[in-house]
N, C-alpha and C positions, 0 to 999 in steps of 0.2 A: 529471934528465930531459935529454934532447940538444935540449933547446929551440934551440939557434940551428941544428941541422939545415935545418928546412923554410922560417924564412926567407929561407939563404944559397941555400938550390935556386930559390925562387922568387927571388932578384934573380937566379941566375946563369940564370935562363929569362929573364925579362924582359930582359935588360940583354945576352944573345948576340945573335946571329943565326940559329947553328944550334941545334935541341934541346938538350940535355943527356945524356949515357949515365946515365938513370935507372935506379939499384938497388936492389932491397926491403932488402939487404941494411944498404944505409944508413943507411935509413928506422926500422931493426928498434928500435932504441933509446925514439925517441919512439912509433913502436906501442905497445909493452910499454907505457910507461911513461902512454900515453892509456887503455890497456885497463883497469889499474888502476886509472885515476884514475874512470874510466866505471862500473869497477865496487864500486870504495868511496867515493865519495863524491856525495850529491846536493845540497848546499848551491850557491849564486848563483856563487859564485866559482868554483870549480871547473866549473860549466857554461860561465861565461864564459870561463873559459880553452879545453875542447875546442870551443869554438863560433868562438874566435880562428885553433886550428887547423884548423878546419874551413872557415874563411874562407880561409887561406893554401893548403889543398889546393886549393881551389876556383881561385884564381888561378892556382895552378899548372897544372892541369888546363888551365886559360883559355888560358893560354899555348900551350900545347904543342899542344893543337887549333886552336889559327891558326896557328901556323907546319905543320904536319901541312895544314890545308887551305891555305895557302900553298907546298905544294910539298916541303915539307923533310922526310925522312925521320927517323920519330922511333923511337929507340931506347930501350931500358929494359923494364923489367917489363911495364909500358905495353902494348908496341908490341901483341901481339894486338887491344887496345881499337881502335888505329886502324884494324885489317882490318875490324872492325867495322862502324865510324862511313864506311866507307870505301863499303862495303856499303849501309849504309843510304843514302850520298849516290845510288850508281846507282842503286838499286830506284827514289828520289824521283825524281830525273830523268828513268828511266823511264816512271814514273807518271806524270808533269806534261807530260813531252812526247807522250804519248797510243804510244810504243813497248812496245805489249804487244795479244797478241792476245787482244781480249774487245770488250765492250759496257760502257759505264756504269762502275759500280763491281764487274762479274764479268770475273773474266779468267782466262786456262790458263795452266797454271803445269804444268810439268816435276818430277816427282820425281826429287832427287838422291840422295837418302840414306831408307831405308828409314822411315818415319813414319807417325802414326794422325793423321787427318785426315777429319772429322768423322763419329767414330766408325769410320773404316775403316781397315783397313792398308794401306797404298801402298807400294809398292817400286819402286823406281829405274829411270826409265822411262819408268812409267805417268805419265799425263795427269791434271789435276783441274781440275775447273771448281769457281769458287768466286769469293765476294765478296773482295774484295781486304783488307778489315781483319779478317777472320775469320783470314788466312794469312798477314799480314807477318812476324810474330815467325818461324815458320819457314823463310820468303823469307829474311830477315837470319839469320836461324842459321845458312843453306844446305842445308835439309833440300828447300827445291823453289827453283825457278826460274820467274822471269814467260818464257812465251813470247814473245820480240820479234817486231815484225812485220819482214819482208823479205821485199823483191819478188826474183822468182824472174824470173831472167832469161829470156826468150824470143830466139829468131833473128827478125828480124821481116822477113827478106829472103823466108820462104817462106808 
């Protein structure tokens, strides 16, 4: 098994300053070699061990999500995840600093990309009113958009 793979990625995260250029391809070794072991064996040790690497992905993961919300562009197989997680930070933001047009926990959301949405078809557009945890997952997928508020400028000369 390429067991010193995922420690050496996790000190060379820990121990930079920028990301690392993450590769699945690097990784493919100890995949394989976890998949096996996940799927022949159930004994204490052998969990301890994929529980060991599970621990090491985790830190790894850890890392790269602080330097990612510190600024640092992260590259690798990865990088989609941060569009993501990037996603989910504005929507929150949004949400907490009260920039979306609605009441309470209802708010209008924009469709971006064609989606059924409680029980209906919506296409890219159209408007929806709706509670705001019924439609986060497709807010962060980008299937719709919170509508922001913004004041619309007036002349106040006339």
């Amino acid at each position: 098994m390429s067991s010193e793979v995922l420690p050496r990625l996790v000190e060379a995260e820990l121990t930079g300053k920028e990301p690392t250029q993450l590769e699945l391809r690097e990784l493919e070794g100890l995949i394989n070699a976890l998949r096996r072991v996940r799927a022949t064996y159930s004994d204490d040790i052998h969990a301890a061990e994929v529980k060991l690497y599970e621990s090491l992905a985790e830190a790894l993961f850890s890392s790269r999500l602080a330097k990612y919300l510190d600024g640092k562009e992260v590259k690798g197989f990865d990088h989609e995840l941060y569009n993501v997680i990037a996603r989910v930070q504005e929507v929150f933001k949004d949400v907490v600093t009260g920039n979306y047009a609605g009441s309470g926990t209802r708010a209008l959301f924009r469709v971006t990309q064609a989606t059924v949405v409680h029980n209906y078809l919506v296409k890219p557009g159209d408007l929806v009113v709706s509670e705001l945890n019924n439609v986060l997952k497709a807010v962060i997928a980008g299937y719709l958009d919170l509508v922001s508020l913004t004041r619309v400028k007036t002349d106040e000369s006339s």
